[in-house]
FIKOLPA-985749 format. One record per residue (C-alpha): residue in one letter; x, y negated, z negated. Coordinates in steps of 0.05 Angstrom, whole numbers, padded with zeros to 5 digits, always signed. Layout:
% FIKOLPA-985749
AXYZ;...
//
This chain:
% FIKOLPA-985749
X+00850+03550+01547;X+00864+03537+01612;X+00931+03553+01665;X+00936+03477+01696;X+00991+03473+01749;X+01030+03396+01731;X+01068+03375+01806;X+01112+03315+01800;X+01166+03298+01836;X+01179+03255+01781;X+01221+03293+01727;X+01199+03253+01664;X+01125+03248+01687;X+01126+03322+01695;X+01141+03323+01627;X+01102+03271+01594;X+01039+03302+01633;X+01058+03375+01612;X+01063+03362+01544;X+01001+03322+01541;X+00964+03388+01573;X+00990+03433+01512;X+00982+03376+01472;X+00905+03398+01487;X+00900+03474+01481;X+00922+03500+01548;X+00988+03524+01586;X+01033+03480+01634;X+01069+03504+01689;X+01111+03448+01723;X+01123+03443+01795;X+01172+03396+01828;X+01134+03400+01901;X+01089+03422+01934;X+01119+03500+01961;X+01136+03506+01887;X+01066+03492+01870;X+01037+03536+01919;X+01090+03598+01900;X+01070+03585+01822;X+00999+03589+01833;X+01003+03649+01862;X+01033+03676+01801;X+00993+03640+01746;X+00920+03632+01784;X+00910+03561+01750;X+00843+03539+01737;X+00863+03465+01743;X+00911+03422+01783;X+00952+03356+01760;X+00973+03337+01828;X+01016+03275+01853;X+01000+03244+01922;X+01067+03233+01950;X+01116+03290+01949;X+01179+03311+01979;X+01165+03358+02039;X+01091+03378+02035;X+01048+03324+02008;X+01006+03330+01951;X+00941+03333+02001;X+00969+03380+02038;X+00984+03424+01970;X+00918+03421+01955;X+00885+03437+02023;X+00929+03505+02008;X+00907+03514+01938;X+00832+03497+01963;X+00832+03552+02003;X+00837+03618+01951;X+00772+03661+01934;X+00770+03619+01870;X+00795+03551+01877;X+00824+03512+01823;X+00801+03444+01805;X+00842+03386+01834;X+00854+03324+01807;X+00906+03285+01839;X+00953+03236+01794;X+00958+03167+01842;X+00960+03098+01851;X+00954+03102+01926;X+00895+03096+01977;X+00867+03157+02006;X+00892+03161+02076;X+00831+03175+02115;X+00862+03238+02140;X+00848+03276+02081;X+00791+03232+02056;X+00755+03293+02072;X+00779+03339+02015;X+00738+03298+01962;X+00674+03327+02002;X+00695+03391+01956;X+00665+03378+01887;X+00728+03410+01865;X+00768+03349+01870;X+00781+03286+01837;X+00833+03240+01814;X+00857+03194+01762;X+00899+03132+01772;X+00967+03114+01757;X+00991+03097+01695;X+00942+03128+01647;X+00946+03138+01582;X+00944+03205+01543;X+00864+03180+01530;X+00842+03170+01605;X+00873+03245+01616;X+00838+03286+01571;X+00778+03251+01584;X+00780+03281+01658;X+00820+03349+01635;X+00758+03346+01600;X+00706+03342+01651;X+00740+03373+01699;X+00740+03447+01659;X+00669+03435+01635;X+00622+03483+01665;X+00574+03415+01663;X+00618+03378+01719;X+00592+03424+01769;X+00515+03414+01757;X+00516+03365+01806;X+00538+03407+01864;X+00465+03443+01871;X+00442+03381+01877;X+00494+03355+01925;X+00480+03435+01970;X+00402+03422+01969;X+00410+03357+01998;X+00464+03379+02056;X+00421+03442+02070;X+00372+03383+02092;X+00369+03372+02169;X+00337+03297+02172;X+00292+03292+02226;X+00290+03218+02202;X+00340+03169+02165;X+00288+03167+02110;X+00289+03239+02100;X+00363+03239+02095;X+00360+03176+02044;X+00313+03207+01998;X+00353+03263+01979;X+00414+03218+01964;X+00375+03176+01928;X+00351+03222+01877;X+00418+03243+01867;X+00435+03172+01850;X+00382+03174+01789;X+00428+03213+01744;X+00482+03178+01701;X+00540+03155+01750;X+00594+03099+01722;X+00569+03039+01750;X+00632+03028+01799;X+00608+03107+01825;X+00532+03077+01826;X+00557+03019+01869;X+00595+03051+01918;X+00541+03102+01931;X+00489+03053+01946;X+00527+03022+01992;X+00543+03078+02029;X+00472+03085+02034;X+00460+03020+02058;X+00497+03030+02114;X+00465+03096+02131;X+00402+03063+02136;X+00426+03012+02177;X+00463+03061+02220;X+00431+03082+02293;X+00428+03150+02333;X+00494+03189+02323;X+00518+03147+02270;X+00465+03162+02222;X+00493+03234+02208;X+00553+03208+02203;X+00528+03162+02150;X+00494+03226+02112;X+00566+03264+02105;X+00591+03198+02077;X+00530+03183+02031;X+00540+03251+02006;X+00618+03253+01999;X+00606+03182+01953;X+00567+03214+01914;X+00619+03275+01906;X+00669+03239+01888;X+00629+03202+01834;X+00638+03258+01794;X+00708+03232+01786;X+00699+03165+01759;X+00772+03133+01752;X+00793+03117+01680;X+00821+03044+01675;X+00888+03036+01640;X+00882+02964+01631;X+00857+02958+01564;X+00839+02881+01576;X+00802+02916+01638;X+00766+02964+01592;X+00753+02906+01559;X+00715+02864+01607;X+00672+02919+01625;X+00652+02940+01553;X+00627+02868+01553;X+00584+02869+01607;X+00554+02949+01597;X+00536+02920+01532;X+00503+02868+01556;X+00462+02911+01597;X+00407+02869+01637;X+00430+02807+01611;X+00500+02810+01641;X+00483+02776+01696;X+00480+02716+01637;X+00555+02729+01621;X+00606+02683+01669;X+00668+02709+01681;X+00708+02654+01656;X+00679+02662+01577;X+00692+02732+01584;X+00764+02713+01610;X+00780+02654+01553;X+00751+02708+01498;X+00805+02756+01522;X+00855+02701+01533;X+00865+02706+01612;X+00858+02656+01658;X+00784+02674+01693;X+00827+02688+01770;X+00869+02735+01740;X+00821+02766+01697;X+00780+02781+01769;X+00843+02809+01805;X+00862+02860+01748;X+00785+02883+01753;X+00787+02885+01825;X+00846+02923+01827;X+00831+02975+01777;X+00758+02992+01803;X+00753+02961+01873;X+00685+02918+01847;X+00685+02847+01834;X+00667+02816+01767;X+00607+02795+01808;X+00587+02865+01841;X+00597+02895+01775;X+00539+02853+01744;X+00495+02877+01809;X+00514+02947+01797;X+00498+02953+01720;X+00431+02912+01738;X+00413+02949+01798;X+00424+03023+01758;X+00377+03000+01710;X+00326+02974+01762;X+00338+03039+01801;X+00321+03080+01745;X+00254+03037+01725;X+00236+03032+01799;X+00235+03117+01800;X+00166+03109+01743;X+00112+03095+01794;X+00070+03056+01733;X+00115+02998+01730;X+00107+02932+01773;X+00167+02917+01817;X+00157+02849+01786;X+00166+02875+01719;X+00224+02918+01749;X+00259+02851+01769;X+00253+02814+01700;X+00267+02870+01656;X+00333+02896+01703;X+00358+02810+01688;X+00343+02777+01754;X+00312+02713+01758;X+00258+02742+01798;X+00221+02787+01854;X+00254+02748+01914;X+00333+02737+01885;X+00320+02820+01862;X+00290+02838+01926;X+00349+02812+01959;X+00402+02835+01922;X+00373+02903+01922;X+00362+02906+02006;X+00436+02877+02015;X+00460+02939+01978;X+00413+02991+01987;X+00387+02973+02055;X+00319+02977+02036;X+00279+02938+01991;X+00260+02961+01919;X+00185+02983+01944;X+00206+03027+02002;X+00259+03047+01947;X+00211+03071+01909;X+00170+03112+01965;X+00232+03151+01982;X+00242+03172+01915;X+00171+03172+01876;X+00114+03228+01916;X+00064+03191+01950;X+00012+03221+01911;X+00046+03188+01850;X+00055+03119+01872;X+00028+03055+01855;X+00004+02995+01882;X+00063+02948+01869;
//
């Protein structure tokens, strides 16, 4: 059982969300704003934090930049359907902090109650410490690191964003390309977090294509849309909106995960990389892989596979 601090401006959301919380095993304490919050944590000590974004007085980013700051810091998951201002983009470097979307259902919030107390949701952090501790003396130093990080099991929205980040590292130049590290490595962080979609025709959609696996590239978006009954436009906004990918970049991501994961055993041909991850072949996945990544699935594979285990591809 855990003490999770619920801060809502929102009187019946405060509720709803407390009762959900006991509704799982552990004890609410509500909080109207944000110096509430902070005095009630100092009571309480919670181990996690249902925060909402926009408060009146301190804001819910400010809050937590207080809360952050204790010997032992509760875990943070803020409760929005905002944008992060860039301002305070910088508090999901902590591994401590994530967030879920607004509306969710009581489903979508114990899943990430859930993760957020397991000891588990942390594992990644060694990881993510190794690969800071790392001065790059080159931007393939710096790449290879994140890389390998990107080899464990990430939603494919999470997976996506990463590599991008990536690929503008690598395209980055002098200054920039540290720059580009913290932000590799803060994607990555706030992976941990993937959002839950409250859309159920959403959840949907993306069911459809993760079971499709490497033949979703196959599926068009209008038979997925006339199978759920939306028109195929519409269908693309709500998936848009709910995990910032296009129907589109969401059959690269599932494809490219699977051809990043088959590209990291040094015995298989990037050929045979391409047709089993669902492209038509080497030069549409060779391209599709550099435009996200930034480098192409051989150099790919040198970053992340020792050179004394590579093969001639």
């Amino acid at each position: 059982m855990a003490n999770t601090l619920v801060v809502d401006d929102e009187r019946a959301v405060r509720q709803i969300v407390c009762d959900a919380v006991q509704h799982l095993g552990h004890s609410a304490y509500p909080a109207a704003d944000g110096e509430a919050a902070l005095a009630i944590a100092k009571v309480v000590e919670p181990q996690l934090v249902l925060l909402d974004v926009r408060l009146p007085g301190i804001s819910g980013f400010a809050t937590a930049n207080q809360l952050l700051k204790v010997a032992t810091p509760p875990r943070v998951i803020f409760m929005t359907q905002f944008p992060i201002p860039m301002e305070w983009i910088h508090l999901f470097s902590d591994p401590s902090v994530g967030y879920i979307d607004k509306p969710f259902g009581f489903g979508a919030l114990a899943t990430v109650i859930g993760q957020a107390l397991l000891p588990s949701a942390r594992a990644r952090t060694v990881a993510l410490a190794d690969a800071e501790s790392v001065t790059p003396t080159t931007v393939d130093a710096a790449v290879a690191h994140i890389l390998k990080l990107l080899l464990t099991n990430l939603p494919a929205p999470a997976f996506f964003s990463c590599a991008k980040q990536i690929g503008r590292l690598v395209r980055a130049s002098g200054q920039a390309r540290t720059l580009r590290v913290r932000a590799a490595l803060d994607a990555v962080r706030v992976a941990q977090f993937p959002r839950r979609f409250s859309d159920d025709r959403v959840v949907s959609a993306i069911a459809m294509l993760e079971r499709a696996g490497a033949r979703c590239g196959c599926l068009r978006e209008h038979d997925i849309a006339s199978m759920l009954h939306l028109d195929p436009a519409h269908l693309g906004h709500l998936i848009r909106r709910q995990t910032g990918l296009s129907f589109r970049e969401w059959s690269w991501a599932i494809r490219l995960q699977l051809a990043a994961a088959r590209l990291a055993d040094p015995s298989v041909l990037v050929k045979e990389v391409a047709h089993e991850s669902g492209f038509i072949g080497s030069t549409q996945f060779g391209r599709t892989f550099c435009h996200v990544f930034g480098v192409t699935p051989s150099h790919f594979r040198r970053l992340v596979v020792p050179t004394s285990q590579s093969a001639s591809t």
